[in-house]
N, C-alpha and C positions, 0 to 999 in steps of 0.2 A: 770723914774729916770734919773737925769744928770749928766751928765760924772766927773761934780766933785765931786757927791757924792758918784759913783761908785767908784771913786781912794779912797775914808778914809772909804767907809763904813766896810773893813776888821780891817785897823787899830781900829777903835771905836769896834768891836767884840775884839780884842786882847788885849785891853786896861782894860774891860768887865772883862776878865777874866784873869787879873792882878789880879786884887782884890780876887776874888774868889779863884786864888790858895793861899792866905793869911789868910783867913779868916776860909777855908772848913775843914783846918787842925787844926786847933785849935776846932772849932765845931767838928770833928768827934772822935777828945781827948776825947770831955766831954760824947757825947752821943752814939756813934759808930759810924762805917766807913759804914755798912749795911744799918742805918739808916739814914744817911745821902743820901748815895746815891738813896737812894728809894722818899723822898721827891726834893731833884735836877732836879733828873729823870721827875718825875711829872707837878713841877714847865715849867721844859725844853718844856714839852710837852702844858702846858697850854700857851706861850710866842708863841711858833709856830702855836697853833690855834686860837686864839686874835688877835695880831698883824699882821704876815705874812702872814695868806692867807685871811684875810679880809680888808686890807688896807692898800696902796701901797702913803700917800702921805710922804714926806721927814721927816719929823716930828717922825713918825710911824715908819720907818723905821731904825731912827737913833736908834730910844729906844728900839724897837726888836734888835739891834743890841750890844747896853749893856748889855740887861737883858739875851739876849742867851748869849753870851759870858760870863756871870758871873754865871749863872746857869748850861750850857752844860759841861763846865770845870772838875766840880768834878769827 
C-alpha cells in the first residue's frame, strides 16, 4: 500500500458510511431494525472475506473500503 493511499483510505470508509447512516434508517422504518441489522452484519462479514484478506492491490482496497464503511455502520 502507498502512503497516499494510506492518508484517504479512512476518509473513503467514512464517506462509505455517510451514506448508510441515511439510507439504514429509512430501511429499518419499513422492515425492522433486527432485521436489518442481521443482513448488515453478514453482508460486513462477506466484504472482509472477499476483499481484505485475499487482495491487497489499490483498487481492492479502495472498494473494501466503501462497502465496509457503508455496511459495518448500521
Amino acid at each position: 500500500m502507498t502512503a497516499n493511499l494510506q492518508q484517504y483510505l479512512l476518509s473513503t470508509l467514512n464517506v462509505g458510511s455517510l451514506f448508510d447512516r441515511l439510507a439504514i434508517g429509512f430501511v429499518a422504518d419499513k422492515i425492522g431494525r433486527f432485521n436489518v441489522f442481521i443482513v448488515v452484519d453478514f453482508l460486513s462479514d462477506i466484504w472482509i472475506l472477499t476483499f481484505w484478506l485475499h487482495d491487497s492491490c489499490p483498487v481492492a482496497l479502495i472498494a473494501f473500503a466503501v462497502l465496509f464503511g457503508f455496511f459495518s455502520d448500521a
